[in-house]
Structure formats: C-alpha cells, structure tokens
C-alpha positions in Angstrom: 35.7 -31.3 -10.2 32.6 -32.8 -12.7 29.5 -31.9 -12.5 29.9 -30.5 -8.6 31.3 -33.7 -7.9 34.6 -33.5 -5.6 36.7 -36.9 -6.8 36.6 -39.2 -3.7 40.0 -40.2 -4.2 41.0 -36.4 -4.5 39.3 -36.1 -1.2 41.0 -38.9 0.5 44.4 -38.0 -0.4 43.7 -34.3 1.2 41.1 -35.0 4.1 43.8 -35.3 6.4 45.4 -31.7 5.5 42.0 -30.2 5.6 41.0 -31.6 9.2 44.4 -30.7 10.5 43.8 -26.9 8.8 40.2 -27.0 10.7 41.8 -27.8 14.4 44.8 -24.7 13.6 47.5 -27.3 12.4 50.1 -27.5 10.5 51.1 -30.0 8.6 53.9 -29.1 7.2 56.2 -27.2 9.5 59.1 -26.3 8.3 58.4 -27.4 4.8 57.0 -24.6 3.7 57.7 -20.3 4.4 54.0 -20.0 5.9 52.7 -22.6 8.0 49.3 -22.4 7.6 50.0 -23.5 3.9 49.9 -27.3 2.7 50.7 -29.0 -0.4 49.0 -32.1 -1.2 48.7 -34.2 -4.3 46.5 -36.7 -6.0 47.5 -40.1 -5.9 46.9 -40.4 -9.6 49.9 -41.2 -11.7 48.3 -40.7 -15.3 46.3 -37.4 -13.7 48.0 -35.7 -10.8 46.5 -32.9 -9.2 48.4 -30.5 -6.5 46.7 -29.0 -4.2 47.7 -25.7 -2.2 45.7 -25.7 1.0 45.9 -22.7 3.4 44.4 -22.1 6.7 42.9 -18.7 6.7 42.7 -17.6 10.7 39.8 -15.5 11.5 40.1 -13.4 14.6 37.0 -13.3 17.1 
C-alpha cells in the first residue's frame, strides 16, 4: 500500500476471498484449521505478497 493506494492487481487477486468472507463463506474448507480464515497471494512473481484474510462474525 503507497500513498493510500491499495495495488489493483493486489485487489484482483483477493476480491474474490473478500466477497466470499462478506456473504459468511469459506473459501477454503478444509485447507485451513479455521474456516473463516483465507490465504491469498499476489500474482507478482518478482514481489509476492500473502495475504491472511479472516472473516470476523459479529453476533446481532
């Protein structure tokens, strides 16, 4: 992240986690111990970046 600026290619390889995250998903079950946790990386060979993306469940 520069400047405030979220790398759109960052965001494109991880959209699909977070919407999945927003509607209660999961991604990755069975992948993982928790499944409201997801691992996602850049598509950048030179730079990657992983990302650890977890749903945090709020009660009403």
């Amino acid at each position: 992240m520069l400047d405030g600026k979220f790398c759109s290619e960052a965001w494109d390889c991880i959209s699909r986690y977070v919407y999945s995250a927003l509607q209660g998903g999961s991604i990755m079950n069975g992948w993982t111990n928790d499944e409201k946790m997801m691992i996602a990386c850049c598509n950048d060979g030179t730079r990657p970046v992983i990302f650890k993306i977890e749903r945090i469940d709020i009660e009403d």
